[in-house]
C-alpha positions in Angstrom: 1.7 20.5 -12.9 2.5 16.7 -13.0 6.7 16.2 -12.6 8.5 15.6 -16.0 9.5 12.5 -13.6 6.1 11.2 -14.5 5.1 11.4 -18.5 2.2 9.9 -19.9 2.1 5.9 -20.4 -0.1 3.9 -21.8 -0.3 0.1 -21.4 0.6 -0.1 -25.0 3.6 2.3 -24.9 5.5 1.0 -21.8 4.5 -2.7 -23.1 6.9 -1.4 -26.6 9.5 0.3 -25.1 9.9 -2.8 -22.7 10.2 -5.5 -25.2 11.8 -5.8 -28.3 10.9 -8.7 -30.8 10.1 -11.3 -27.6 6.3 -12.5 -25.9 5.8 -13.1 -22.4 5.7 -17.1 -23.7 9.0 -17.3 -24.8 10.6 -15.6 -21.6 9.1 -16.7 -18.6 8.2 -20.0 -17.0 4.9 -19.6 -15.3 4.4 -21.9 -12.1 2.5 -21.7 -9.4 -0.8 -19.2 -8.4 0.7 -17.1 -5.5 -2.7 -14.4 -5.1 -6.1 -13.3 -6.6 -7.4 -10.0 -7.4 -10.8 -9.1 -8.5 -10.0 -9.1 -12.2 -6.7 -10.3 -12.0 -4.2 -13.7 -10.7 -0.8 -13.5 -9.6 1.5 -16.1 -10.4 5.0 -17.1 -9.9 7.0 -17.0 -12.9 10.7 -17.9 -13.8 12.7 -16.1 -16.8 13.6 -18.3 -18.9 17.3 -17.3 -19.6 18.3 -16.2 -15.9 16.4 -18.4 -13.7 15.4 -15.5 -11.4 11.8 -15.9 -9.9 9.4 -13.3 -10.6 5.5 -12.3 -9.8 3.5 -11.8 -12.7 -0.1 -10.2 -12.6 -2.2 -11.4 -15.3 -5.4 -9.8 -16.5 -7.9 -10.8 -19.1 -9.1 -8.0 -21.0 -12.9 -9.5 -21.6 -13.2 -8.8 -17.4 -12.0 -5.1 -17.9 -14.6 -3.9 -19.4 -15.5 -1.2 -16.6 -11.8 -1.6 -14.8 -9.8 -0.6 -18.2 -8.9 3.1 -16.6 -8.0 2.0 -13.3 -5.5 -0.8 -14.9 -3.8 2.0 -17.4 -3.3 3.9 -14.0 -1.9 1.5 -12.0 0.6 1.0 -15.0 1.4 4.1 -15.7 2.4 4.7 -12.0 4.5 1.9 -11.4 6.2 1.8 -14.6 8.1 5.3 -12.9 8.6 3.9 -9.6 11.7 2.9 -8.0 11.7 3.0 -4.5 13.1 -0.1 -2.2 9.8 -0.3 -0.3 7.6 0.0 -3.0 7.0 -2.7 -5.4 8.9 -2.5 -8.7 7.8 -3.8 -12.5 10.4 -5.1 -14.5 8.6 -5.3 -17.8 4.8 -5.5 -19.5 3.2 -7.6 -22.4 0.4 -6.8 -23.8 -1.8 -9.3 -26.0 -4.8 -9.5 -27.5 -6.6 -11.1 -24.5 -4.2 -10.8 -21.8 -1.8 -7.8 -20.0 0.9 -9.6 -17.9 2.4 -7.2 -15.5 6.0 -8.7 -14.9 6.8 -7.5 -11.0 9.7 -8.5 -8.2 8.4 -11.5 -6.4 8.0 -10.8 -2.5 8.5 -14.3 -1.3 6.1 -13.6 2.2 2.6 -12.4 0.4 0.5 -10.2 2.1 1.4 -8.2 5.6 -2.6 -9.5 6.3 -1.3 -13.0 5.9 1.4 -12.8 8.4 -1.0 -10.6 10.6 -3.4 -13.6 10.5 -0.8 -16.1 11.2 0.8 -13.9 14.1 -2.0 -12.1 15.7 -0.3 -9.4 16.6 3.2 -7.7 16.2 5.1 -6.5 18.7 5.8 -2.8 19.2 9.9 -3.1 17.8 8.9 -4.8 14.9 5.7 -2.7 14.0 7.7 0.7 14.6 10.4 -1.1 11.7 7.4 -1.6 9.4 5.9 1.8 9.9 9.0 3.5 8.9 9.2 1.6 5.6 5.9 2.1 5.3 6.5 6.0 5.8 9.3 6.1 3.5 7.5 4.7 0.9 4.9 7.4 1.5 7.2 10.1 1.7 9.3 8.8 -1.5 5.6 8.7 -3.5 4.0 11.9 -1.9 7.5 13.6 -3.0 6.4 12.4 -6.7 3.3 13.9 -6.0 1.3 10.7 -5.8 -1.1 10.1 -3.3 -1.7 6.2 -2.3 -5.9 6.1 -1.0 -5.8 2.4 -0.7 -4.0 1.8 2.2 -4.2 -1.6 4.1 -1.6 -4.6 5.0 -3.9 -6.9 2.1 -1.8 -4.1 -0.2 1.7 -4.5 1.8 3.5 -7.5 0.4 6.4 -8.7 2.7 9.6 -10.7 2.7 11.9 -11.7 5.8 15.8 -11.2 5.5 18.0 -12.2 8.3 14.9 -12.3 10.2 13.8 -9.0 9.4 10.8 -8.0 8.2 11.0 -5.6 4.8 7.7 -4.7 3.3 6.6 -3.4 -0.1 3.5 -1.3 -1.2 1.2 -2.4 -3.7 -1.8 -2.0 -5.4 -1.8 1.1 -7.2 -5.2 0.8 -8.6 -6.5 3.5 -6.9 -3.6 6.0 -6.6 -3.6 9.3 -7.8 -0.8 11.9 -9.4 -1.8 15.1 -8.4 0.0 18.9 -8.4 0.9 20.4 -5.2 -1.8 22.7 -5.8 -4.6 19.9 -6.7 -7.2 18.6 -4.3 -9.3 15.5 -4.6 -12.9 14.4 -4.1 -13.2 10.8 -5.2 -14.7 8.6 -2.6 -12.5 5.6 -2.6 -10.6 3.5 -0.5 -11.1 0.8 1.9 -13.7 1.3 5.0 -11.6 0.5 8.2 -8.9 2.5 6.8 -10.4 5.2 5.0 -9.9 9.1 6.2 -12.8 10.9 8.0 -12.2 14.0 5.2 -12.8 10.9 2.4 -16.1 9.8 4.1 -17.6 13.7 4.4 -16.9 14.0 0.6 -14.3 16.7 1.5 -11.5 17.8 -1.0 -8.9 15.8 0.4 -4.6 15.6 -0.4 -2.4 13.2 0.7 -2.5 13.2 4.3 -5.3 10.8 3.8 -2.8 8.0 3.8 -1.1 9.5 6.9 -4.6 8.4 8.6 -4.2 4.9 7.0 -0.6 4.6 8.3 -2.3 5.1 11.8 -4.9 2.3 11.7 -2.5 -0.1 10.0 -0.4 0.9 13.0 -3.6 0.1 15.3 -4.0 -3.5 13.6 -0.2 -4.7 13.6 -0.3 -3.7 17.3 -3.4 -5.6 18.3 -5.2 -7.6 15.8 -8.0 -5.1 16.1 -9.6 -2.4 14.2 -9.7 0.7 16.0 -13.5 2.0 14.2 -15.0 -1.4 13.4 -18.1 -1.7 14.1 -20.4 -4.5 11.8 -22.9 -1.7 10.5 -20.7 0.3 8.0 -22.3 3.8 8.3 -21.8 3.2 11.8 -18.2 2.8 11.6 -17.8 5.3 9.5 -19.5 7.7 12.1 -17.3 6.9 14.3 -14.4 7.6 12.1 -15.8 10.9 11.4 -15.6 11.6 15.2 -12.1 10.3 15.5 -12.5 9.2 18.9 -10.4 6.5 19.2 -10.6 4.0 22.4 -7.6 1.4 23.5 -9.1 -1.1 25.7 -7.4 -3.7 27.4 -6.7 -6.4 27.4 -5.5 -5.4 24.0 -3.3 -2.7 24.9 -2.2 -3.9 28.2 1.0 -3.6 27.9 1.6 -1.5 25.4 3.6 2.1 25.7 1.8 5.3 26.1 3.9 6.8 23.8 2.6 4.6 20.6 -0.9 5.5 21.8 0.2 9.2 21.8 1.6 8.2 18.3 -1.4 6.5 17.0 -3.8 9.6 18.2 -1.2 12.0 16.4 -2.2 10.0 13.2 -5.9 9.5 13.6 -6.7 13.1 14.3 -9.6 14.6 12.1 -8.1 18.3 11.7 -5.8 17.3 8.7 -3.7 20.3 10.1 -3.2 19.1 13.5 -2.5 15.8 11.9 1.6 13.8 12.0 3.3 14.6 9.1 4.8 12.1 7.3 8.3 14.1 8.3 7.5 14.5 12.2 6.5 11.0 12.4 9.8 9.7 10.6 11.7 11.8 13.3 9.5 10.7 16.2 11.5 8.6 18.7 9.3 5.6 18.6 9.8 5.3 15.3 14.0 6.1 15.6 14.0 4.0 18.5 12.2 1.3 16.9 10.3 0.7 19.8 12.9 -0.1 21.8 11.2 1.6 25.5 8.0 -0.4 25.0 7.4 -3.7 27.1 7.0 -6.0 24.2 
């Protein structure tokens, strides 16, 4: 049974009870393109009357042909979220060509961006982005939604005080389910996907638990812990789960994050971190703060 927390919205319901007798024209300022999706570009926009900066997601509805489902569902969850590391929409339009989805604007981009531009992260700030990244995860498995795309291209990030604080995004492929519910969809991105996802198991939310682990490979080291170039070779070796840590990218690093990282990348879904123990783990408490780097 789906929480009252959660009703029903359609892209034409929340798009009504958001706005009352104004169009997306007459209340925002759009500037600059900040980000492309497949069927969609993000743009920086500035309300009119307030002058706050926002992000607005802009689709045409001749490309959504085929996508029109996953765009209602991606709606429908965020319009009930309201977590501080997960991405929040202030209001919809919807018009006879176009939907704009009016979000916060993350002034960093993407978590891959800063991963590009960095290389690597070092174990203090990783364990800080793994924790938001968790309570994010707890906060939407809690509301009985379950992520299953997974990746920094779907982190957004801003820095504060030299801090980083990141934001999930990308709801396209999320799912609500009941506590009692199972899923079988094969989705999700290939380095990140879960080995139970790949067999075409029925599979719950601890798939995301695996994705927290290979992010957590990635920030650490720039690498991919499966990747091999052949696809349905990588993904046999994420169905073994055997993951390797070969220097000279982990020189350096603590043995207790690769204890950490094997917790999260194990196959048994019931050996595998909860999202609870690993909050409470003492990397993560610690924030890294045995590790060399």
């Amino acid at each position: 049974m789906i929480p009252k927390f959660f009703h029903k919205i359609s892209i034409k319901s929340l798009s009504k009870q958001k706005q009352v007798e104004k169009t997306f024209d007459n209340s925002y300022q759009v500037q600059e393109k900040v980000g492309d999706g497949t069927f969609s570009v993000v743009k920086k926009a500035k309300h009119k009357l307030t002058n706050e900066i926002y992000a607005v997601k802009i689709l045409k509805k001749s490309q959504l042909t085929n996508q029109k489902k996953l765009i209602e569902n991606e709606i429908e969850i965020l319009g009930n979220l309201d977590h501080p590391n997960v991405i929040k929409v202030k209001e919809i339009f919807d018009t006879p060509k176009k939907i704009f989805i009016v979000m916060e604007y993350v002034s960093g981009g993407e978590l891959f961006q800063k991963l590009q531009q960095d290389e690597k992260f070092s174990e203090k700030q990783t364990s800080k982005i793994i924790k938001m990244i968790l309570l994010a995860l707890q906060y939407l498995h809690k509301n009985q939604i379950v992520h299953r795309d997974l990746k920094p291209e779907n982190i957004l990030y801003t820095e504060e005080n030299d801090e980083i604080i990141v934001k999930l995004t990308d709801f396209g492929l999320s799912k609500m389910i009941s506590k009692e519910d199972m899923l079988t969809t094969a989705c999700g991105t290939p380095y990140y996907v879960a080995p139970e996802i790949i067999k075409r198991e029925r599979y719950g939310p601890s798939v995301d638990i695996w994705s927290v682990g290979v992010i957590m490979y990635v920030l650490l080291t720039g690498c991919a812990p499966f990747y091999d170039e052949s696809i349905p070779k990588m993904f046999k070796k994420i169905e073994t789960g055997k993951v390797r840590f070969p220097l000279p990218e982990w020189d350096g690093i603590s043995q207790e994050v690769i204890s950490l990282i094997k917790r999260f990348l194990t196959v048994d879904v019931l050996k595998r971190i909860t999202i609870e123990e690993a909050i409470k783990h003492p990397w993560i408490v610690n924030e890294g703060s045995n590790s060399k780097n």
